[in-house]
C-alpha positions in Angstrom: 115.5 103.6 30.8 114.1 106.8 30.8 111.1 106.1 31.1 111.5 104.6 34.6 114.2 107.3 35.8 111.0 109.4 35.0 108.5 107.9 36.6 110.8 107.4 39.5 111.8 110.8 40.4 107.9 111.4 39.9 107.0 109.4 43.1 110.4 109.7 45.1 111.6 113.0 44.6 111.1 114.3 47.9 112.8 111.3 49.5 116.3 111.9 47.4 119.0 114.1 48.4 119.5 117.5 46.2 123.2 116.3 45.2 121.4 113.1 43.3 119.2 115.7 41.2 119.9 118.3 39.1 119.7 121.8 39.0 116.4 121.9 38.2 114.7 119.0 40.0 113.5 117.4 36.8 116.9 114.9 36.5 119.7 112.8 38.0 122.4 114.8 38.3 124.7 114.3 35.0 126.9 113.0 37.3 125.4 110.0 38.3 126.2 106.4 37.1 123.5 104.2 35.2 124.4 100.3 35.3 121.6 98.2 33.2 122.7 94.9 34.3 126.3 95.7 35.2 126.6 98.2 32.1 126.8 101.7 31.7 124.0 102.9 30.0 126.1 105.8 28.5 127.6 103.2 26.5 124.6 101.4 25.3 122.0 103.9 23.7 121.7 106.1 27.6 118.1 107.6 28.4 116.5 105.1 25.1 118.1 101.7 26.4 115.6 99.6 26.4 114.4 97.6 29.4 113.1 94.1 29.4 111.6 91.7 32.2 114.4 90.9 34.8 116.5 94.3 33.7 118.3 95.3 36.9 119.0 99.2 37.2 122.0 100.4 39.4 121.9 104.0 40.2 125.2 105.3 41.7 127.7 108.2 42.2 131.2 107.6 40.7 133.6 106.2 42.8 137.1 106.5 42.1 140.4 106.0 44.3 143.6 104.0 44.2 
């Protein structure tokens, strides 16, 4: 996983909004959700999940409410 969050932010970096990065521009923001198909990658083994063919990614802010 972050391997492609990497190479990502690489090529689309100037296309994302500063609240999705960090700080420093090298990141996601901490905050953000990872789903790898439907599960948090925080959960699994986070930046060294790894991905195989048909893996969906899910890149979100947390939403909460009631």
């Amino acid at each position: 996983v972050g391997n492609i969050i990497t190479q990502f932010l690489k090529e689309h970096k100037n296309l994302l909004d500063d609240s999705i990065l960090s700080k420093n521009k090298k990141k996601l923001n901490p905050l953000m959700v990872i789903l790898l198909n439907g599960r948090n990658i925080t959960y699994m083994k986070n930046y060294k999940t790894k991905l195989k063919e048909g893996d969906q990614l899910y890149i979100s802010f947390p939403i909460s409410g009631g």
